[in-house]
N, C-alpha and C positions, 0 to 999 in steps of 0.2 A: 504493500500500500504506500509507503515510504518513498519506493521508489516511481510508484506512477504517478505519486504527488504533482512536482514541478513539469511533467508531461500536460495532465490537466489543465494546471494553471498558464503555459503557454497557449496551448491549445483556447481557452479562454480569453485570454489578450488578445489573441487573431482575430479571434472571432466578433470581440466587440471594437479591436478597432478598424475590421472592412465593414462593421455596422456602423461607426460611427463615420466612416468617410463615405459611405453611401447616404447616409442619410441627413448629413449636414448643411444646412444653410446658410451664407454669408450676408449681412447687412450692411451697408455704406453706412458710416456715423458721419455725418454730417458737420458735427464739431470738429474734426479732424481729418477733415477732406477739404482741396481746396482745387477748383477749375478757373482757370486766369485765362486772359488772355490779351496779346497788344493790338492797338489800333496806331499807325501812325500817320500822323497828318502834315499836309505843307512837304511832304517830303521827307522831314527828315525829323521830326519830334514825334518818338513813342510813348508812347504812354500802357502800363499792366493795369489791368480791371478784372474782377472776378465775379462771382455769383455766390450769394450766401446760403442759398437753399437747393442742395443736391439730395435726390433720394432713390432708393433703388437698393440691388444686388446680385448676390449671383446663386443657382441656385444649386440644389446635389444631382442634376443633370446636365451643369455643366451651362445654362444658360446665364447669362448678364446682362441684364436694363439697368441704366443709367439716364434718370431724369434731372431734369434743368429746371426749375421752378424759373422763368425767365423774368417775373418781375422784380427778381431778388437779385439783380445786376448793380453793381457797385462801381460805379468810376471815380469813386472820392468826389464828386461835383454832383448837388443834389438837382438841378435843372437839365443837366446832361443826362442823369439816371431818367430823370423823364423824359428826355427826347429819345433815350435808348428804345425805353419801354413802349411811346405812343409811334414813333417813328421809322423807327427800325424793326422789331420785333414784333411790335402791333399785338400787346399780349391779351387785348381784348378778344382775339380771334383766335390766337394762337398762347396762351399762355404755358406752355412747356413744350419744350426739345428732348428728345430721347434717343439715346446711344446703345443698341442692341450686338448683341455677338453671341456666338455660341463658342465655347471653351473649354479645350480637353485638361479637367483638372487633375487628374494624376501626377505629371509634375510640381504641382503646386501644392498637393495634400503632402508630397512627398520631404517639401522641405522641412528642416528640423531647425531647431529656433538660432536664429544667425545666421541661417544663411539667404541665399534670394536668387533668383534666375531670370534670367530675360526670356517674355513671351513675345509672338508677334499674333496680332488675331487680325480678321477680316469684321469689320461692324459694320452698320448701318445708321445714317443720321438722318432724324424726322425733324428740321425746322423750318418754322415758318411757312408748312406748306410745302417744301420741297424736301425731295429726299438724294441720297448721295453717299457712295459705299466709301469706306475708308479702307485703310492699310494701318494700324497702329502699333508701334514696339514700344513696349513696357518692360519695366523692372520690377517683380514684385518680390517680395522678403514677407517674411514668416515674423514677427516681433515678439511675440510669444504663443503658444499654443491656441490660442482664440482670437488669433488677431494677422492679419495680412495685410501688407502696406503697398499699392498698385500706384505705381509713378512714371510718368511718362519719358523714357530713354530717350526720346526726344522732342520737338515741339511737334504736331500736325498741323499742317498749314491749307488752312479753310480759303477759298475764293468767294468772296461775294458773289462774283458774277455768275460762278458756276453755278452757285445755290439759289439763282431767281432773285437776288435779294442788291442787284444795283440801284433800283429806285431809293431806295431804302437809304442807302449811301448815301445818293445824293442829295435827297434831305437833309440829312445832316450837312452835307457840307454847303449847303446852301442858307442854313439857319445861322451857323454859327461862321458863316464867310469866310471859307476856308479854300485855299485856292485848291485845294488837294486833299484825297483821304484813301489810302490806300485798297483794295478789294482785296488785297492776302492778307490773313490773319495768322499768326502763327497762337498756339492752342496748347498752354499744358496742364498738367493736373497732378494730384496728389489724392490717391483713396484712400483713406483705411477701413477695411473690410470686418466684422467680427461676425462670431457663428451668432446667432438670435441668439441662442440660450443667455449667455453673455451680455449680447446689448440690454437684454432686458431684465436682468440680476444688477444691472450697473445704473440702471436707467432707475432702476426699485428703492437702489439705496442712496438717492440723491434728495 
């Protein structure tokens, strides 16, 4: 008996933890996420802006939405947030942007805390009405057992034009008489990912 003991108890650990990586969910924490991005105008003055309301996740199939609450756009300038939002975005019709991808998680459940790997996924982006596949390479890292940190290895660089969304521009650069406003946006981010169980033991004790 002695000896088939620690047989058991292996056999037990596999068992619950291909249960527990099959069956786990990931949450974007929203306090600890951050999507920025530049606008540069005149040519040559850039400026970083971000969004303060991301929500979303990933799930134990492997699938990933990522939602933009778009009236939670930040450019440090509260009259510009609102020509973002009535002008560009038009969040009256379109009030959130959404980042879809499907994700082979096995490398990812795989890391062990410290370490991180680069993924490359294929997504899909819904704003403003138009849509538009991406190529995205990320870094993500493991920070501790209930926690994934997904950041962008490098910028992705959005076109206005491509996205339907020139008019749009030129609103703005017509409001605020701007000789120039660029249509490439370069685009990066910072997730951090935790399993539900987690976010909401953390969220309990607040």
């Amino acid at each position: 008996m002695l000896r088939t003991l620690p047989v058991l108890m292996l056999s037990a650990w596999i068992t619950l933890s291909f249960s527990t990586r099959a069956t786990a969910d990931w949450a974007i924490d929203n306090n600890d996420s951050r999507l920025s991005f530049v606008s540069i105008k005149a040519n040559t003055v850039g400026e970083v802006h971000h969004f303060q309301e991301l929500e979303g996740g990933l799930s134990a199939e492997g699938s990933f939405v990522l939602t933009i609450v778009l009236a939670s756009v930040e450019t440090g300038i509260p009259i510009r947030n609102e020509r973002m939002r009535e002008l560009f975005f038009d969040t009256g019709r379109f009030p959130t942007a959404t980042l879809t991808s499907s994700l082979d998680l096995d490398p990812l459940l795989d890391l062990a805390v410290g370490e991180q790997t680069t993924m490359v996924a294929e997504a899909q982006l819904e704003l403003v009405g138009s849509s538009t596949a991406l190529t995205i390479e990320s870094m993500v890292a493991r920070l501790d057992a209930n926690t994934l940190l997904v950041s962008s290895a490098q910028p992705v660089v959005l076109n206005a034009d491509a996205l339907g969304l020139t008019q749009g521009v030129e609103h703005l650069r017509e409001i605020a008489g701007l000789p120039s406003i660029s249509p490439a946006v370069p685009v990066s981010f910072r997730l951090t990912l935790r399993e539900d169980a987690a976010a909401e033991s953390t969220a309990s004790q607040r």
